[in-house]
TORBAGU-436713 format. One record per residue (C-alpha): x, y, z; residue in three letters. Coordinates in steps of 0.5 Angstrom, whole numbers, plus 500, padded with zeros to 3 digits. Example, Ala and Ser with C-alpha at 12.3 -4.5 7.8 and 13.67 -1.06 7.14 Angstrom:
BEGIN
525491516ALA/527498514SER/
END
This chain:
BEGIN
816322353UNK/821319348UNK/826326346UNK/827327339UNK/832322335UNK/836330334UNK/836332341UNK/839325344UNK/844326338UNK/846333340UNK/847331346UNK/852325344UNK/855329340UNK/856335346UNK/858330351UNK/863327346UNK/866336345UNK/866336352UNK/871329353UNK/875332348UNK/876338351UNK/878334357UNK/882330354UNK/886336350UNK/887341355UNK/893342354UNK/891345347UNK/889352349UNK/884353342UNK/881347341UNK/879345348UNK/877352350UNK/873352343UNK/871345345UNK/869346351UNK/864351350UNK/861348344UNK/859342349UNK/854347352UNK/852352346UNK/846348342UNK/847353336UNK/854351334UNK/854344335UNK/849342332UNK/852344325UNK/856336327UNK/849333326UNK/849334319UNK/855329319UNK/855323315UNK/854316318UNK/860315324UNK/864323322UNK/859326327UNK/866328331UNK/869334334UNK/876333329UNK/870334324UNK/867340327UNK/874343328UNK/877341321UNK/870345317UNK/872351323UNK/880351320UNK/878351313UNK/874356312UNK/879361316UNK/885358312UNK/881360306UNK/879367310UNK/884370314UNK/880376314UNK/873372319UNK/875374326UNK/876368328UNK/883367324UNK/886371329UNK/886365333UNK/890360329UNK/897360329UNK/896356321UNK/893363319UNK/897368323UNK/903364326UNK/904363333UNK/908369336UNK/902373333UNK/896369337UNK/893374342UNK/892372350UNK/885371352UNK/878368350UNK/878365342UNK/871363344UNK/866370342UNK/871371335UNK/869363334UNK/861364336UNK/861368331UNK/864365326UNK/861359326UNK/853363326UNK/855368321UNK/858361316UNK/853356318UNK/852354311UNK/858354309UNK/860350315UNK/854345315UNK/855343307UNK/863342310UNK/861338315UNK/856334310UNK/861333304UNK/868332308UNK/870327312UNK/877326317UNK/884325313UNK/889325317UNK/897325314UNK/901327319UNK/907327317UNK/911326323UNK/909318323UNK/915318318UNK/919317326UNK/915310327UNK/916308319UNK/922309318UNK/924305325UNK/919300322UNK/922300315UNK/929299318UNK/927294322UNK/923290316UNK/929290312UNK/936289316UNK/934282313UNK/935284306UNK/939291305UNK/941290298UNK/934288296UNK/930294293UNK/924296298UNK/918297295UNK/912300299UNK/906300299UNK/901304303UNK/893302304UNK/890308307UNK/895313304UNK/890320304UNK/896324299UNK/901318300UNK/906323304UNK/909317308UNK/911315302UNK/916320302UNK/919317309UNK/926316306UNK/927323303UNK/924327310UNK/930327316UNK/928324322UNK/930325328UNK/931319334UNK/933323340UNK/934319347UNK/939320353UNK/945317351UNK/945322344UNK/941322337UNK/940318331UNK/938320324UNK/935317319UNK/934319312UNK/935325308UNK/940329313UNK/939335308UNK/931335308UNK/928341308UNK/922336311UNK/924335318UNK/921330322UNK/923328331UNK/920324336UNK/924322342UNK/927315342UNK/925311348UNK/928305347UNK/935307344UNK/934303337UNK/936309333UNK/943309335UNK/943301335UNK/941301327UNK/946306326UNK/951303330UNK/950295326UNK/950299320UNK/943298319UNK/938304317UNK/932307312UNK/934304305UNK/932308299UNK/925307297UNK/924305289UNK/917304288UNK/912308292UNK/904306291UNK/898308296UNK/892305296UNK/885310299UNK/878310298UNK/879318297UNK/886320295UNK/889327295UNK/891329290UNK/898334292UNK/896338285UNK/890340288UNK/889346292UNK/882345295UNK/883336296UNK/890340300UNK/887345304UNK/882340306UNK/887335309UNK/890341312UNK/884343315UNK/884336318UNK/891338323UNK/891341329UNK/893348328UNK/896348336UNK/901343335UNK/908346334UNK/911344327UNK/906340325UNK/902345319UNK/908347317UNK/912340316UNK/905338312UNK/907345308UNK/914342306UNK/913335305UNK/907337299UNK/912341296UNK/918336296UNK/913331293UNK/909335289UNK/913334283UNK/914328283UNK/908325287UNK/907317289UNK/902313285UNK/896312290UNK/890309287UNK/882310289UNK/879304292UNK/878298297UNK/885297300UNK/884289301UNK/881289294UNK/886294290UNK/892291294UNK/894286289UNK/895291284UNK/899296288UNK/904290289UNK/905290282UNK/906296281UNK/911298285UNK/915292284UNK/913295277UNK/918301279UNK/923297284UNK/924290280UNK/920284281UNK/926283286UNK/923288291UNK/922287298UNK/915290298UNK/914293305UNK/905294306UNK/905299311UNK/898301316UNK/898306320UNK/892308324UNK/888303318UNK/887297320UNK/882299325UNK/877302320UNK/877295318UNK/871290321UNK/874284324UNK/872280317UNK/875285312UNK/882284316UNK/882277315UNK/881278308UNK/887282307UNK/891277311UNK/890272306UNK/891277300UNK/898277303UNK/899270304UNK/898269297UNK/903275294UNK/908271298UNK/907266294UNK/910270288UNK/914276292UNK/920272295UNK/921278300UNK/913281304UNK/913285310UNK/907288313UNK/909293318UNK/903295322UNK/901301326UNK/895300330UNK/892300336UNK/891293339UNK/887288337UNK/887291330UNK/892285327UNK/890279326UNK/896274328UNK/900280331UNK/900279339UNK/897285343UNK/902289347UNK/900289354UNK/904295357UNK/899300359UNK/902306356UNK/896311354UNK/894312348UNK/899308345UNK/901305338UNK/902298337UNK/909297332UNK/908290329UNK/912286324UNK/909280320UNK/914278315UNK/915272310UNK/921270306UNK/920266301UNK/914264301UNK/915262309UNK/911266314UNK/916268320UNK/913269327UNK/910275328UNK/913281332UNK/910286337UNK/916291336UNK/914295341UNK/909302342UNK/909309339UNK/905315340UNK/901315334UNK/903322331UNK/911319332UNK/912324339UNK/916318342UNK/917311341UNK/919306345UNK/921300341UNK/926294339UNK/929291334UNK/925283332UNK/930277334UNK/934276327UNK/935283326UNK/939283333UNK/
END
C-alpha cells in the first residue's frame, strides 16, 4: 500500500530536523529541540504548511523564535538567551516548555510557517565583505566605491565600512573599518591578510553609494519585517542577535536603497543608482553572498552577461562572490576540503576588459574565520 503524499513528507521532514540535530550539537536548544521534533509527529507536522522548498528545520525554529520574542510570557521563552539573555537561561530540558508551546500556538505558528520564508542577514559576514571589498579595490583606492548587493534582505551588509571588523590571526589583529562602531564584527583570520592590507596601506574604502537589490526586502522601519529577520537567527550564537540590534539601529536613520524585485532583472538599475550617489566614476563592487546558489544554472549565466554589458559603460566592476562551489559561472571551484566552507571569489573588469577570474580563498559562511589571499595584482 502507497503511504499517503503527508505521511512520506512528515517523514522528510523528521529525517531532515534529526540531521539538523546531529549537525548542531553543539547548540544546546536548537539540537535538543530538533531532536525531539525529528520524533513527535504533532510538532513537525506544523513544517507541512510550508511553501514549496521552505519546508526546513530553520523555518520551524524561526516561526518558534518569533512568536516568544513577541511573548516573553509563553514558557518556553524562558529557553531563549534573545528574550531572556543568556546568563539567565536555566539548565535542564527546554524540550516540555517547548512541547507545549508549539501545541498551545499551533495556529499561530502554522500561518508563520505558511506565509514566511528564511532571511538570513548575519552581519558578521561584514569580516568576508570587508577583506573581499578591500581586495577588490587595491587596484583603485582613489575611485569611490559604490556597492551593490542582490539578495540584500534589510541590506545591513551595506553598511560594512561603518561596522569594526576584527581579523585576529597568531602574529596580532588587524581592523577594518569604523574603529569606534558600536557594530562589532570578528572572526579569526587564518591566513594573516589582515595584517597584509594594512601593512601595504590598503584597507576598507568608504562606501558612497549603497543599493541592494531582493525579491522581499526589509524594511529597518518596520518593527514586525525586523523581528521576523530576527526570528531567523540563532539565538544560541554568542553576539549574533545583539550585533543584528546594533547594525538596525546604526542604519535605521539613514537606511540604504534596496529595491523589491529579481536580482538579474533590477541589477542594472541598481548600478545606476548607486553611481547615482557616488559619481559615474564609481568602482561598483556587486556583492553575492549566499545568493547565487538560489539561482538555476541559466539564471546565473544571465546575470554574467548583464555584468559583461555594465562594463561597457562602468570603467571600474567588481563582482565579488560568497558562494558555495560551483555556484559562479567562470570562477574555478576551491578544492580544499574544508567543511562547510565558503568560496571567496573575485571577477573584475577595467575598462571594459575582463581580468582573469580569482578564487580568493574560503570563509565560514557566517565570517567565524577566514582563510584567504589577496589576487596576484594586488600583491
Amino acid at each position: 500500500m502507497t503511504r499517503a503524499p503527508d505521511a512520506v513528507r512528515l517523514a522528510r521532514i523528521q529525517r531532515r530536523f534529526g540531521e539538523f540535530a546531529t549537525e548542531y550539537a553543539a547548540l544546546p536548544l536548537y539540537s535538543t529541540v530538533c531532536g525531539h521534533v525529528a520524533r513527535d509527529d504533532e510538532t513537525a507536522s506544523l513544517l507541512l504548511a510550508a511553501r514549496p522548498g521552505q519546508a526546513r528545520p530553520v523555518l520551524w525554529l524561526a516561526a518558534l523564535h518569533h512568536l516568544v520574542l513577541c511573548r516573553p510570557d509563553l514558557p518556553a521563552a524562558r529557553w531563549y538567551p534573545s528574550v531572556i539573555g543568556a546568563a539567565s537561561v536555566p539548565p535542564g530540558d527546554p524540550w516540555p516548555d517547548v512541547r507545549r508551546t508549539v501545541l498551545g500556538h499551533a495556529d499561530e505558528l502554522t500561518r508563520l510557517i505558511a506565509t514566511h520564508g528564511t532571511q538570513t542577514n548575519e552581519v558578521n559576514r561584514s569580516v568576508y565583505v570587508a577583506v573581499g571589498l578591500a581586495a577588490a579595490t587595491v587596484d583603485s583606492r582613489e575611485v569611490p566605491l559604490a556597492v551593490v548587493e542582490l539578495g540584500a534582505s534589510a541590506g545591513l551588509l551595506l553598511g560594512v565600512d561603518r561596522y569594526a571588523v576584527e581579523l585576529s590571526s597568531p602574529t596580532g589583529s588587524a581592523l577594518l573599518g569604523d574603529g569606534a562602531s558600536p557594530v562589532r564584527c570578528a572572526g579569526e583570520d587564518r591566513s594573516g591578510v589582515g595584517a597584509l592590507l594594512t601593512g601595504t596601506g590598503a584597507a576598507l574604502p568608504p562606501v558612497h553609494g549603497r543599493v541592494g537589490v531582493d525579491l522581499d526586502p526589509v524594511d529597518l522601519a518596520s518593527v514586525d519585517e525586523m523581528r521576523w529577520l530576527e526570528a531567523c537567527l540563532w539565538p544560541e550564537v554568542p553576539g549574533r542577535v545583539e550585533r543584528f540590534r546594533a547594525a538596525a539601529d546604526l542604519l535605521r536613520g539613514d537606511p540604504p536603497t534596496v529595491l523589491r524585485g529579481d536580482m538579474v532583472e533590477r541589477l542594472t538599475e541598481a548600478v545606476r543608482l548607486a553611481r547615482t550617489d557616488a559619481g559615474d566614476d564609481a568602482h561598483v563592487v556587486v556583492l553575492t553572498s549566499w545568493a547565487m546558489t538560489y539561482l538555476p544554472a541559466a539564471r546565473r549565466r544571465d546575470l554574467v552577461a548583464v555584468l559583461d554589458e555594465l562594463a561597457g559603460t562602468v570603467s571600474h566592476l567588481s563582482w565579488l562572490t560568497a558562494e558555495p562551489r560551483g555556484c559562479v559561472p567562470g570562477l574555478d571551484g576551491h578544492e580544499d576540503p574544508v567543511e562547510g566552507s565558503t568560496v571567496l571569489g573575485l571577477r573584475r573588469w577595467r575598462h571594459g576588459h575582463a581580468l582573469p577570474p580569482t578564487v580568493l580563498g574560503t570563509c565560514h559562511p557566517h565570517g567565524t574565520w577566514i582563510d584567504v589571499s589577496l589576487p596576484p595584482a594586488a600583491r
